[in-house]
PyMOL CGO cylinders between C-alpha atoms (Angstrom):
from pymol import cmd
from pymol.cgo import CYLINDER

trace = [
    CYLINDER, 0.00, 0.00, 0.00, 1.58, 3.31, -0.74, 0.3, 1, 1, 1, 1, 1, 1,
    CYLINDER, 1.58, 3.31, -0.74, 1.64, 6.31, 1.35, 0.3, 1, 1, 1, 1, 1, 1,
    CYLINDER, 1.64, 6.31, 1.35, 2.02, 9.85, 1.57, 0.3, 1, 1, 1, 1, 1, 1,
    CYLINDER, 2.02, 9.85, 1.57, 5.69, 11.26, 2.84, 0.3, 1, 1, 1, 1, 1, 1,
    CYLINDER, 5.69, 11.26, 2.84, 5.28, 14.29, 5.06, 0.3, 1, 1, 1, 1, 1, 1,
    CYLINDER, 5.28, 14.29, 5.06, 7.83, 15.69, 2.41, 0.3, 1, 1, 1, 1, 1, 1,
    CYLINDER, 7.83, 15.69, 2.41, 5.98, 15.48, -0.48, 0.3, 1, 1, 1, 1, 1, 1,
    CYLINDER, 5.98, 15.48, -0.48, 2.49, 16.63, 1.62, 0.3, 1, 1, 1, 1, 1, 1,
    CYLINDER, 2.49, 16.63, 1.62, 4.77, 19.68, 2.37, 0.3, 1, 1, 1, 1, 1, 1,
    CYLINDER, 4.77, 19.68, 2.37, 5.37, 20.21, -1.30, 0.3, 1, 1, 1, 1, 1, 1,
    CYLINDER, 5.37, 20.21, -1.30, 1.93, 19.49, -1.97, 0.3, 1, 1, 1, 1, 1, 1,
    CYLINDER, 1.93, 19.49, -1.97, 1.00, 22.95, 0.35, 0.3, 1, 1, 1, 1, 1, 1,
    CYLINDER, 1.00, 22.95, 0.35, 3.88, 24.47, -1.08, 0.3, 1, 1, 1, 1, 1, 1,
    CYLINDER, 3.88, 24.47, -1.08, 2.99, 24.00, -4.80, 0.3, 1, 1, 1, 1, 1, 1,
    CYLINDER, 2.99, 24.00, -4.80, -0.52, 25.32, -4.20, 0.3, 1, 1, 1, 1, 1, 1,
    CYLINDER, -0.52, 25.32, -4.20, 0.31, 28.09, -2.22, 0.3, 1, 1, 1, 1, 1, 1,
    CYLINDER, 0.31, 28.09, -2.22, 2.56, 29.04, -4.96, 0.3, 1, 1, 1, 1, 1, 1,
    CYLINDER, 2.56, 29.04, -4.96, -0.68, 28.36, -7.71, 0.3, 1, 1, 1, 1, 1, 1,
    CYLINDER, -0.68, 28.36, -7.71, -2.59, 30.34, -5.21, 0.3, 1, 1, 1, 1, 1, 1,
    CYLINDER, -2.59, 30.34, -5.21, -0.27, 34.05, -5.56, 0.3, 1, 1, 1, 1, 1, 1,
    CYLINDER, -0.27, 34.05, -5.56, 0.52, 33.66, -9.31, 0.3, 1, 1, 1, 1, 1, 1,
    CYLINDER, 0.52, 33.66, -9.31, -3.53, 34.11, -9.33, 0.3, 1, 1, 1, 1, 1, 1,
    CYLINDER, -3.53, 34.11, -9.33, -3.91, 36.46, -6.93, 0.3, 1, 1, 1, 1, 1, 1,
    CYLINDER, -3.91, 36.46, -6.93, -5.98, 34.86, -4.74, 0.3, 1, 1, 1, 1, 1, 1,
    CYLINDER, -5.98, 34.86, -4.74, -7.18, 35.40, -1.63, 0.3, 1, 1, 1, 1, 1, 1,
    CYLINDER, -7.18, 35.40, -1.63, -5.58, 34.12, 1.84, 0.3, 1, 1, 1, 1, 1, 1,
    CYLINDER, -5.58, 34.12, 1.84, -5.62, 30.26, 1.78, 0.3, 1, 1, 1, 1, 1, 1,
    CYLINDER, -5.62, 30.26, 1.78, -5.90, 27.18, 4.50, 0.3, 1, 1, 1, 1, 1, 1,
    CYLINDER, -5.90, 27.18, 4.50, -4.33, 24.01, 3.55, 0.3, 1, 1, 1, 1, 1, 1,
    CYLINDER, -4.33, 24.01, 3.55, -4.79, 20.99, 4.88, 0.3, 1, 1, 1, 1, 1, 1,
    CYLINDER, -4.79, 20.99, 4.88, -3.58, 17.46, 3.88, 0.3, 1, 1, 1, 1, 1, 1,
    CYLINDER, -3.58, 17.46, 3.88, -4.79, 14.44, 5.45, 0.3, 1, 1, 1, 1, 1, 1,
    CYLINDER, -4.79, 14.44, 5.45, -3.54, 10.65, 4.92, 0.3, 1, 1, 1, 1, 1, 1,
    CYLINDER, -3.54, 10.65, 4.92, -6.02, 8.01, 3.74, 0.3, 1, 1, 1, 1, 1, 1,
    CYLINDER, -6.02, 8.01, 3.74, -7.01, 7.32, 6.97, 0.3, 1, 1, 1, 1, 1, 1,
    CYLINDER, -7.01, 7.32, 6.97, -7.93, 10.85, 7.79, 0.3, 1, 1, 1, 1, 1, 1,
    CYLINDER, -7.93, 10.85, 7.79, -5.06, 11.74, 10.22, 0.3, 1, 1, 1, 1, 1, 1,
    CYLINDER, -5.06, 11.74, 10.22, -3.66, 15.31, 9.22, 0.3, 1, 1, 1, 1, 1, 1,
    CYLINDER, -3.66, 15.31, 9.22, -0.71, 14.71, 7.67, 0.3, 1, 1, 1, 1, 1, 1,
    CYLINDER, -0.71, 14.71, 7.67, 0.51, 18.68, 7.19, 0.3, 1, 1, 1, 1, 1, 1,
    CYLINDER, 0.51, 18.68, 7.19, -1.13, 22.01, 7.57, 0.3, 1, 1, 1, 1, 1, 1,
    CYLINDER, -1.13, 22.01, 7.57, -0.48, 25.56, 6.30, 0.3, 1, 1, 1, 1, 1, 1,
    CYLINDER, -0.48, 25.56, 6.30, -2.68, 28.47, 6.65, 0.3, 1, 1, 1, 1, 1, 1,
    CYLINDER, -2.68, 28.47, 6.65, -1.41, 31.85, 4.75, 0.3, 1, 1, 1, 1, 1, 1,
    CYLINDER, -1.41, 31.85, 4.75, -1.19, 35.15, 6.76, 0.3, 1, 1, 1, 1, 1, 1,
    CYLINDER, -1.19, 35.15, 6.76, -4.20, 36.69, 6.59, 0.3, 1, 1, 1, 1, 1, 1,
    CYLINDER, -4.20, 36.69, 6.59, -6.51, 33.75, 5.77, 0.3, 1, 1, 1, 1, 1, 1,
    CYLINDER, -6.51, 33.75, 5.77, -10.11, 34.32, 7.36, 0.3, 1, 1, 1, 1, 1, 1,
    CYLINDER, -10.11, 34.32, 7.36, -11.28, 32.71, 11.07, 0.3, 1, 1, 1, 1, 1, 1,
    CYLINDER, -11.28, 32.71, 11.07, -12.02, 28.92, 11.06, 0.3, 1, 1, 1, 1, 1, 1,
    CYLINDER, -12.02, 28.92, 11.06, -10.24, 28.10, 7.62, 0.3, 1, 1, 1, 1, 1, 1,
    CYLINDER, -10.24, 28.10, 7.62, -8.81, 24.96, 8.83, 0.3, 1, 1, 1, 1, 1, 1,
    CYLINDER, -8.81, 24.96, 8.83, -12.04, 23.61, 9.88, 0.3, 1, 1, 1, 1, 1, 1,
    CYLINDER, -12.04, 23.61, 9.88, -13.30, 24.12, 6.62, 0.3, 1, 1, 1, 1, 1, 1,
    CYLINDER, -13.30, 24.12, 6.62, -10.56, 22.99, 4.48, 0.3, 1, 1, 1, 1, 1, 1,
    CYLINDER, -10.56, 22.99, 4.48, -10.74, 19.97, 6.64, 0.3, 1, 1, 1, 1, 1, 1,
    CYLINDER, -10.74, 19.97, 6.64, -14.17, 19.29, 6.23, 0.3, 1, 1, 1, 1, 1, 1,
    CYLINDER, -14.17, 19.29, 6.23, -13.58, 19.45, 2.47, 0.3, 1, 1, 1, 1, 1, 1,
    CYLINDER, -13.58, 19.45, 2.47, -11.12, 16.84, 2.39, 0.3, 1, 1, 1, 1, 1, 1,
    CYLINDER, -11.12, 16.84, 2.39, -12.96, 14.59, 5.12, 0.3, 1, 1, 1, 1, 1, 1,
    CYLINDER, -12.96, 14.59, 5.12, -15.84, 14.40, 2.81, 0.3, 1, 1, 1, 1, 1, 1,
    CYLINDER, -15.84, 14.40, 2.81, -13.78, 13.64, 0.18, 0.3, 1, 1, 1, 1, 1, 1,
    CYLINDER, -13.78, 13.64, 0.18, -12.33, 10.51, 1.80, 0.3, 1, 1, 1, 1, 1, 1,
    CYLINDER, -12.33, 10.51, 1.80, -15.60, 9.69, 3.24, 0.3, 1, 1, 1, 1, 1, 1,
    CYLINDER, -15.60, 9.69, 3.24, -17.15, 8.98, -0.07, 0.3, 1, 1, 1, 1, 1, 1,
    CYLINDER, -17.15, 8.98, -0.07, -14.09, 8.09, -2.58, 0.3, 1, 1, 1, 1, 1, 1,
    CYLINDER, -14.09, 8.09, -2.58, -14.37, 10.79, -4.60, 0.3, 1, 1, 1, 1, 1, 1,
    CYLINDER, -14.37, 10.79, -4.60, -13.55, 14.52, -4.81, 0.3, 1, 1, 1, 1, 1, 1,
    CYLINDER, -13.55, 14.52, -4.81, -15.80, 17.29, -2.42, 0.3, 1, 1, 1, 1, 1, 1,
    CYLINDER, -15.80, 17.29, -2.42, -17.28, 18.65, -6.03, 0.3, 1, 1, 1, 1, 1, 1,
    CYLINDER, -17.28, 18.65, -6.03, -19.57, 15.25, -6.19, 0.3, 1, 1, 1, 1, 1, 1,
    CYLINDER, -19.57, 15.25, -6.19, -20.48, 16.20, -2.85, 0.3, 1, 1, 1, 1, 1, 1,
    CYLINDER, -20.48, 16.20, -2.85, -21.62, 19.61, -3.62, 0.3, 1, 1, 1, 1, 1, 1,
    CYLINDER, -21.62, 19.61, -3.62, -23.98, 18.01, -6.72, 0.3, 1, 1, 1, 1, 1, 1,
    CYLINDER, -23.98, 18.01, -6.72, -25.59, 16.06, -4.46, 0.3, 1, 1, 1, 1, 1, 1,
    CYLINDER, -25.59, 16.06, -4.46, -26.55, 18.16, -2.12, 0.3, 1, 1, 1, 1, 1, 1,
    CYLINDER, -26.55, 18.16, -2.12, -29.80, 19.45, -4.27, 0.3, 1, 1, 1, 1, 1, 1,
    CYLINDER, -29.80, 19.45, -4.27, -30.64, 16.00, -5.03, 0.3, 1, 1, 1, 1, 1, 1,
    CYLINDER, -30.64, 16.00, -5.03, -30.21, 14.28, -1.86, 0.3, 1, 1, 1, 1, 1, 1,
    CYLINDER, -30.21, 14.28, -1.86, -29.99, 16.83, 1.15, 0.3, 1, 1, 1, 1, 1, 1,
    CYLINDER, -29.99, 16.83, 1.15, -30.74, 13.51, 3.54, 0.3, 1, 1, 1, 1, 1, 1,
    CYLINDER, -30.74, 13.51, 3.54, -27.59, 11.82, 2.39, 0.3, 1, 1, 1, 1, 1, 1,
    CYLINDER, -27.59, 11.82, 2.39, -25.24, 14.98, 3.55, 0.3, 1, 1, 1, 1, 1, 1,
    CYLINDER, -25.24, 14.98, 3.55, -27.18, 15.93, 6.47, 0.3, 1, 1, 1, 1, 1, 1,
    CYLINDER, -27.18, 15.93, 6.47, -26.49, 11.53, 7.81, 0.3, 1, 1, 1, 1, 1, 1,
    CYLINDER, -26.49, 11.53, 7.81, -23.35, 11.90, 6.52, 0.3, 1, 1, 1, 1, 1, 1,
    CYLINDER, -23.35, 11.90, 6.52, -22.27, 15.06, 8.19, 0.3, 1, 1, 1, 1, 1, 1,
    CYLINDER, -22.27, 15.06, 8.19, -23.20, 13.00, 11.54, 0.3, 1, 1, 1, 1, 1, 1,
    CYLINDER, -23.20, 13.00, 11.54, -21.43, 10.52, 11.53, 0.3, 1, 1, 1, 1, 1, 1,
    CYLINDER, -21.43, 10.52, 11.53, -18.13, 11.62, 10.01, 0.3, 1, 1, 1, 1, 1, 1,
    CYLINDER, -18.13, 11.62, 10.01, -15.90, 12.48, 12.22, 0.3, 1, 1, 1, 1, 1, 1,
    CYLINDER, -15.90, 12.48, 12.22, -14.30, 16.36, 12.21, 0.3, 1, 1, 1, 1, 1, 1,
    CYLINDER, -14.30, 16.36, 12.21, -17.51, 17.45, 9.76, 0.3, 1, 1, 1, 1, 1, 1,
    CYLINDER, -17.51, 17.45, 9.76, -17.91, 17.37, 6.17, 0.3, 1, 1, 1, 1, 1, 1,
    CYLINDER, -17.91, 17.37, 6.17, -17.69, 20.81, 3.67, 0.3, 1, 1, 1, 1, 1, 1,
    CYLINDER, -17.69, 20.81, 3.67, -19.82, 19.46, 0.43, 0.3, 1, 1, 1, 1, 1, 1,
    CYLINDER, -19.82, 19.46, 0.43, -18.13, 21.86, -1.81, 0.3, 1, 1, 1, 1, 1, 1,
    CYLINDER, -18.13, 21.86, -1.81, -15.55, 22.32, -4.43, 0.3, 1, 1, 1, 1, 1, 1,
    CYLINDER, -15.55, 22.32, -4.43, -12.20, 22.09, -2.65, 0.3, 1, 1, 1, 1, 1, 1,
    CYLINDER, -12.20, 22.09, -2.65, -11.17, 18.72, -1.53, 0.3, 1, 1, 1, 1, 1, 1,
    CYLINDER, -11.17, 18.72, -1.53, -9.48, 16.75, -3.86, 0.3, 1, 1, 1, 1, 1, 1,
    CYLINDER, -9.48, 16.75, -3.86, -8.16, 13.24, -3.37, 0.3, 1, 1, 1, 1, 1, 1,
    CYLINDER, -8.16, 13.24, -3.37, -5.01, 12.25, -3.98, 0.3, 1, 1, 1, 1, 1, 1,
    CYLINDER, -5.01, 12.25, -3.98, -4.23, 9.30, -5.80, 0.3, 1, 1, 1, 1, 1, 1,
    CYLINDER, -4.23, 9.30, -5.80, -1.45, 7.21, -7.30, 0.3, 1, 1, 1, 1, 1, 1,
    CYLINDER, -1.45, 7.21, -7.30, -0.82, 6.23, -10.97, 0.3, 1, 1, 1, 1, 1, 1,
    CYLINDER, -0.82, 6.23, -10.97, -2.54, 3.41, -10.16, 0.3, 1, 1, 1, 1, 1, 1,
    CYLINDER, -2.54, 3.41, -10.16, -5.60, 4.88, -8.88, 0.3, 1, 1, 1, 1, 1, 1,
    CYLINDER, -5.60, 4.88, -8.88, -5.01, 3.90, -5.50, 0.3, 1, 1, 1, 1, 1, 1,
    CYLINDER, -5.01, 3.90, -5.50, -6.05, 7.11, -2.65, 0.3, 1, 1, 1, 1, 1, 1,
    CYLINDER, -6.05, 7.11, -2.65, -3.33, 7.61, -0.50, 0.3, 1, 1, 1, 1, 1, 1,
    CYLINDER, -3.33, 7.61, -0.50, -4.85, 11.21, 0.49, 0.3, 1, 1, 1, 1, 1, 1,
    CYLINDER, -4.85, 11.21, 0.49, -6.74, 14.59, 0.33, 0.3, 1, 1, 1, 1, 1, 1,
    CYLINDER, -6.74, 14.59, 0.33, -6.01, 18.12, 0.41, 0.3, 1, 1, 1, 1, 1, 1,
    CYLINDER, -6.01, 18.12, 0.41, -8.79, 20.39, 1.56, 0.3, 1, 1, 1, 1, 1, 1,
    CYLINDER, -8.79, 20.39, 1.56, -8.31, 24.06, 0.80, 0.3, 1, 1, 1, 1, 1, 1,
    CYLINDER, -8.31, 24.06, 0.80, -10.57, 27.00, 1.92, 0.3, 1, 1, 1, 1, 1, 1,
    CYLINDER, -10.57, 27.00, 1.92, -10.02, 30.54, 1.98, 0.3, 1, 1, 1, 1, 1, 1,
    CYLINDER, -10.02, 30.54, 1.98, -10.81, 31.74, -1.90, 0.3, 1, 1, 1, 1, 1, 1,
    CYLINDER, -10.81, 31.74, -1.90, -13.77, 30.61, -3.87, 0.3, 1, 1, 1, 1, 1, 1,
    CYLINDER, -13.77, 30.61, -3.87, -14.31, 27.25, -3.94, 0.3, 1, 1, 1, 1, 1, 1,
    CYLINDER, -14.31, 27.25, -3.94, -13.28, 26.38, -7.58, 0.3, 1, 1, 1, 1, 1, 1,
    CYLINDER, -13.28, 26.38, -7.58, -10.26, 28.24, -7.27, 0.3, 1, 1, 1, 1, 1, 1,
    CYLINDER, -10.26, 28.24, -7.27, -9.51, 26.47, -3.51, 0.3, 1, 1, 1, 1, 1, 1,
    CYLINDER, -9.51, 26.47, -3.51, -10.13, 23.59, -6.25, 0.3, 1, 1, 1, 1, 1, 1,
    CYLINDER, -10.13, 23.59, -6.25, -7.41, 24.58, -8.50, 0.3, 1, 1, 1, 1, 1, 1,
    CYLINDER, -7.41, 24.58, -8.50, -4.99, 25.12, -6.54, 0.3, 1, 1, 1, 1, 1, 1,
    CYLINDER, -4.99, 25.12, -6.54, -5.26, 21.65, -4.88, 0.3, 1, 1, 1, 1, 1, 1,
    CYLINDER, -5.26, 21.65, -4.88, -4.39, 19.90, -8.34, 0.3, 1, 1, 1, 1, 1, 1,
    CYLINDER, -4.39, 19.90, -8.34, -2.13, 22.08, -8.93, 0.3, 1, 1, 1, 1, 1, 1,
    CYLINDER, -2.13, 22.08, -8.93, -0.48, 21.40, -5.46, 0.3, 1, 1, 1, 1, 1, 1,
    CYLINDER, -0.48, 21.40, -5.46, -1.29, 17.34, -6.08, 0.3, 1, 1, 1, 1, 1, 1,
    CYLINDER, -1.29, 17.34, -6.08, 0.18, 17.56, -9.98, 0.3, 1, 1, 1, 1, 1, 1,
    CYLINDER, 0.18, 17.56, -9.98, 3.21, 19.35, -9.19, 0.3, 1, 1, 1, 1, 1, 1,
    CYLINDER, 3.21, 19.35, -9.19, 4.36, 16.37, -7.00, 0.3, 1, 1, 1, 1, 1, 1,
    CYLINDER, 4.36, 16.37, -7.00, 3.46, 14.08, -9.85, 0.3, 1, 1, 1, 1, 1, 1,
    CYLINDER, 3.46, 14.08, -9.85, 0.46, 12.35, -8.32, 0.3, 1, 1, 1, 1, 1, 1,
    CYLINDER, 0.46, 12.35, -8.32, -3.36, 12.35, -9.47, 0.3, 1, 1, 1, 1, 1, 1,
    CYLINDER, -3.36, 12.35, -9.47, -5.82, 14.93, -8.47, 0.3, 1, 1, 1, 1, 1, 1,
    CYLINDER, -5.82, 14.93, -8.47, -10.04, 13.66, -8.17, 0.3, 1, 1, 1, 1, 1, 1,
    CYLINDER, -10.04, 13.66, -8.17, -12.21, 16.58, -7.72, 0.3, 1, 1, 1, 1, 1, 1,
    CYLINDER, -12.21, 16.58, -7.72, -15.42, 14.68, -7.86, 0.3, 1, 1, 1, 1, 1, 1,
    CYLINDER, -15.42, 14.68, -7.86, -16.19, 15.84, -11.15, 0.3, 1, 1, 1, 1, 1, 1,
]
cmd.load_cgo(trace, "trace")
């Protein structure tokens, strides 16, 4: 089973941070958790709103909760408000059903973790989690 290094979640936060100011945007949170949920790094930019990490974290907990980027999430929440609402209790740490936690998988398709972002809107907390994920040469699922 392959894993996430804490070295190449670092780069990971690094790489979208970076994605993050060649766009301009706004403050971000960054959180990377292993497969089994366990925060793995964490970054939050100076001047990045109150309670980003809980949000960024709830985007990428949903996103290993279901096997599939936090943007699948977010289309089924018009559709199927009963699913997110049992979800949300019984997940652990909360779930975000928005556009902004990607999971990260191997060439092989295998998850070995997510990055939640939150802090700009949430397609562009979306982009710069695959960009963060591609830089390191690994496999970004948004759920889309």
């Amino acid at each position: 089973m392959a894993t996430l290094s804490l070295s190449r979640a670092n780069r990971i936060i690094s790489s979208a941070l970076r994605h993050s100011a060649d766009k301009g945007f706004k403050p971000l949170a960054v959180v990377v958790l292993d497969a089994g949920g366990n925060m793995k790094a964490f970054q939050s930019q100076d001047g990045a709103s109150k309670n980003r990490f809980e949000v960024a974290r709830g985007k990428a907990n949903g996103a290993l909760a279901v096997g599939v980027g936090s943007r699948w999430l977010n289309a089924q929440a018009a559709d199927r408000p009963h699913f997110l609402a049992g979800l949300a209790s019984v997940v652990p740490g909360g779930v975000v059903p928005v556009a902004g936690g990607v999971l990260v998988k191997t060439a092989k398709g295998e998850t070995i973790a997510a990055v939640g972002i939150s802090g700009d809107t949430s397609d562009a907390d979306e982009a710069c989690a695959v960009a963060g994920i591609e830089a390191v040469g690994l496999v970004a699922d948004t759920g889309a």
